[in-house]
Backbone as CSV, one residue per row, in Angstrom:
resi,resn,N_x,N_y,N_z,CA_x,CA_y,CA_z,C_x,C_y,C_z
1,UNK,-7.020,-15.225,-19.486,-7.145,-15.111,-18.050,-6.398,-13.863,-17.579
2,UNK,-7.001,-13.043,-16.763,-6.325,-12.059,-16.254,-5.397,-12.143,-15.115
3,UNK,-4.839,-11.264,-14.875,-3.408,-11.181,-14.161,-4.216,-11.279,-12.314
4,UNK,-3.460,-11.616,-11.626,-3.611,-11.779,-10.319,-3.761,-10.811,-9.547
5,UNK,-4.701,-9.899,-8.774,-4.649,-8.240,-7.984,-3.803,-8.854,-6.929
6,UNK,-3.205,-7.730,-6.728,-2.189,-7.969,-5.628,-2.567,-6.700,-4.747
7,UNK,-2.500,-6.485,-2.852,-2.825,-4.798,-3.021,-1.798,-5.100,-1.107
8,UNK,-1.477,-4.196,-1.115,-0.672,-3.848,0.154,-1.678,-2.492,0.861
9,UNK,-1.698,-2.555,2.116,-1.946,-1.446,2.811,-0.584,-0.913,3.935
10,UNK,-1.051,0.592,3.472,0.216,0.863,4.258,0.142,2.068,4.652
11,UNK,1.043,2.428,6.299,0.429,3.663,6.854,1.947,4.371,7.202
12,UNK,1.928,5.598,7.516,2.878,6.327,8.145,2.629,7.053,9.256
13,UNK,3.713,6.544,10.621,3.232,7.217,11.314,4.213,8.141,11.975
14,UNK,5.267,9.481,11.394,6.542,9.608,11.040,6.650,10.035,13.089
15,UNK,5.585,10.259,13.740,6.196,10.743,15.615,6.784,8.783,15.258
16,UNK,6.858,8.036,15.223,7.495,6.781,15.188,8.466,5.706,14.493
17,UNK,8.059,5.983,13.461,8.481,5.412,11.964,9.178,5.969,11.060
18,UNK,10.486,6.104,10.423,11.384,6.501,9.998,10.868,6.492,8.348
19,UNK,10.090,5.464,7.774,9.298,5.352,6.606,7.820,4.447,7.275
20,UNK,7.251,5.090,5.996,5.780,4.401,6.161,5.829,2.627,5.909
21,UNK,5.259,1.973,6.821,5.074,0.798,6.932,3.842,-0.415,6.199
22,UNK,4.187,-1.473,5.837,3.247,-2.309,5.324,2.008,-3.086,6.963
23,UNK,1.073,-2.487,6.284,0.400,-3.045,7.051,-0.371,-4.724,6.769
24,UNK,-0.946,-4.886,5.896,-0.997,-5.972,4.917,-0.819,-6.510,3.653
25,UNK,-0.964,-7.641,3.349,-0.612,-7.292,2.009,-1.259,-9.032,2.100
26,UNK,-1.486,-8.980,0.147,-2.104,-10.477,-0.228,-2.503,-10.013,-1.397
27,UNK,-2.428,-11.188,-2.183,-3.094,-11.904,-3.947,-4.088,-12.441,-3.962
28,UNK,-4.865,-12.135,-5.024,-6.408,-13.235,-5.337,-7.336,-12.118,-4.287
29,UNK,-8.180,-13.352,-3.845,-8.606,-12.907,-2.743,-8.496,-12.278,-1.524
30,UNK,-7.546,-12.194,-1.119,-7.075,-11.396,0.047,-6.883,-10.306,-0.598
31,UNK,-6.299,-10.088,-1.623,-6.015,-8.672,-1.998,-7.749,-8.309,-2.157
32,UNK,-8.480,-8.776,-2.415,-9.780,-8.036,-3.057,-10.889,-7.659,-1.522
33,UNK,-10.078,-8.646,-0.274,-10.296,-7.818,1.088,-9.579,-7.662,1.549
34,UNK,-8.731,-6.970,0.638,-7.997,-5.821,1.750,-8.675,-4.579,1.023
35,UNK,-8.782,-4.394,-0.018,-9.379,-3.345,-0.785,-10.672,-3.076,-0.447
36,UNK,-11.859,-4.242,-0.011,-13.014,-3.865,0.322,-13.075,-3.448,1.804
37,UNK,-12.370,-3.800,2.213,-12.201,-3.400,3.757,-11.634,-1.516,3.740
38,UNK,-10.901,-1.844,3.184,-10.391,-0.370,3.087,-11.158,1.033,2.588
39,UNK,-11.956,0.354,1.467,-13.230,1.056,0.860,-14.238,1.498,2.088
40,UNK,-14.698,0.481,2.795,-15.943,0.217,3.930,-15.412,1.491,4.853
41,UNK,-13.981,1.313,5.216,-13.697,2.536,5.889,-13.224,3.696,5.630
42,UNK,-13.765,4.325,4.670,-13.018,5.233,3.956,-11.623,5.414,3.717
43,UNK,-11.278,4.632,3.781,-9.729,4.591,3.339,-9.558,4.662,1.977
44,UNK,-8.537,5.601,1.294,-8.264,5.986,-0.042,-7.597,4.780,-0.530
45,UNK,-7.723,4.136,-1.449,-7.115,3.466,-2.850,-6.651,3.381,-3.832
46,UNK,-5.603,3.402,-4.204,-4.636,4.075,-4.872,-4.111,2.784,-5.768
47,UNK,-4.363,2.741,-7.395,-3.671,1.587,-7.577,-2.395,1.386,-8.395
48,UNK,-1.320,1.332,-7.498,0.231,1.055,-8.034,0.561,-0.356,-8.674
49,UNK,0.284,-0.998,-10.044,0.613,-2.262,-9.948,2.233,-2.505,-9.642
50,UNK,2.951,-1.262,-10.083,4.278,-1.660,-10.396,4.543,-1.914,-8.540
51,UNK,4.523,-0.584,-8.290,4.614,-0.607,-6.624,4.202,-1.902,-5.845
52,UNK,2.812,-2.673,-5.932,2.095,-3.888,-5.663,3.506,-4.885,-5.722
53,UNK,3.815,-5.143,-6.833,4.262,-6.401,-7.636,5.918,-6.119,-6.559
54,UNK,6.329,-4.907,-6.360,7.557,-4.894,-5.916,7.297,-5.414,-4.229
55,UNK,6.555,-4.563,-3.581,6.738,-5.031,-2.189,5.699,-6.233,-1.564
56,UNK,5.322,-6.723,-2.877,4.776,-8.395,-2.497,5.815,-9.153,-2.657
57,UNK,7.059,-8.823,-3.624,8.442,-10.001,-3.905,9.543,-9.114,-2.767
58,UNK,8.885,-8.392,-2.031,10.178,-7.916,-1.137,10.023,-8.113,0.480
59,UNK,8.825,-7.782,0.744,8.590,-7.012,2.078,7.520,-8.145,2.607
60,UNK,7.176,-7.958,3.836,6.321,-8.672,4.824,5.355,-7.839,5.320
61,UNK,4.290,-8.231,6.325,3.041,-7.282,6.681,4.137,-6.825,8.349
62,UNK,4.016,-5.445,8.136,4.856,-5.113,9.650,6.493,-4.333,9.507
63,UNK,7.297,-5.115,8.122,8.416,-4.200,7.192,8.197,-2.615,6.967
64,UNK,8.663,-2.201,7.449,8.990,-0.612,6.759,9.033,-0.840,5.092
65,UNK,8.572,0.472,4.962,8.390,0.457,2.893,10.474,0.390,2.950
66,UNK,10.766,-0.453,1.986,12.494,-0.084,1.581,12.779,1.197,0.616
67,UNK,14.689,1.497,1.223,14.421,3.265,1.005,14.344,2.812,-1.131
68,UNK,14.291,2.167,-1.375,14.213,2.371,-3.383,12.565,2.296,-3.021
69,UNK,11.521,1.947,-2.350,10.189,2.372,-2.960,10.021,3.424,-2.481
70,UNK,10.923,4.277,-1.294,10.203,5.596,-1.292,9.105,6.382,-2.034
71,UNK,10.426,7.145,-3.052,9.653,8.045,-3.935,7.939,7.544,-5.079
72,UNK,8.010,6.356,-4.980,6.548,5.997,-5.419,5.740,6.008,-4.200
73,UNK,5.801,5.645,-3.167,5.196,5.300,-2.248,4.941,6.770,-1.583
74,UNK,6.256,7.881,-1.704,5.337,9.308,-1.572,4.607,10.226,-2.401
75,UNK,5.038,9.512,-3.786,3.890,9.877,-4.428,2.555,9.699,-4.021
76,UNK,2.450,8.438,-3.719,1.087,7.615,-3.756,0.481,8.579,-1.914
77,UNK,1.324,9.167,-0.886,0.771,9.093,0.365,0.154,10.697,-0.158
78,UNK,1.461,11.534,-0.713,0.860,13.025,-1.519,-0.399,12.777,-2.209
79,UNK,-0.590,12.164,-3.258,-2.137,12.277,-3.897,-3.338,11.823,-2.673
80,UNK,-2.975,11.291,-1.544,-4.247,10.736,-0.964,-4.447,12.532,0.010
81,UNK,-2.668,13.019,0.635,-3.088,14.237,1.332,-3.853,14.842,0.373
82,UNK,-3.626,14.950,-0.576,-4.668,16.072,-1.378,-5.746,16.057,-1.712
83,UNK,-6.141,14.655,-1.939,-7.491,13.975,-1.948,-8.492,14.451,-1.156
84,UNK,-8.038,14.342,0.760,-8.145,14.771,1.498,-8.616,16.175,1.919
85,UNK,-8.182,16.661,0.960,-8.080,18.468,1.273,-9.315,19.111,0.933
């Protein structure tokens, strides 16, 4: 049996927000719409399990990312600016 998808969405909006914020987050099924939802609107997808697994045992939908996931979490916002480009 395979492992459980887990997927968080999350935005930055720095005129407000000091770090980028969780917007949702969910396992099983919810994780697999939050991902199709996100797809539908062109929203980039990026998949961090390690990142996933941390701010599903930490954080809430509405939490600021905490300052130890930073640097993954700007990894992950850098590859989407460039994506972008």
């Amino acid at each position: 049996m395979g492992r459980k998808r887990i997927a968080s969405a999350i935005a930055w909006t720095p005129e407000t927000d000091c770090a980028p914020r969780v917007l949702a987050m969910g396992s099983g099924r919810t994780a697999e719409q939050i991902i199709a939802v996100a797809r539908e609107a062109g929203v980039a997808v990026v998949e961090d399990s390690v990142l996933a697994a941390l701010l599903d045992s930490n954080v809430k939908p509405g939490d600021l990312i905490p300052v130890w996931c930073w640097e993954a979490t700007a990894k992950i916002l850098a590859f989407v600016q460039m994506e972008l480009k």
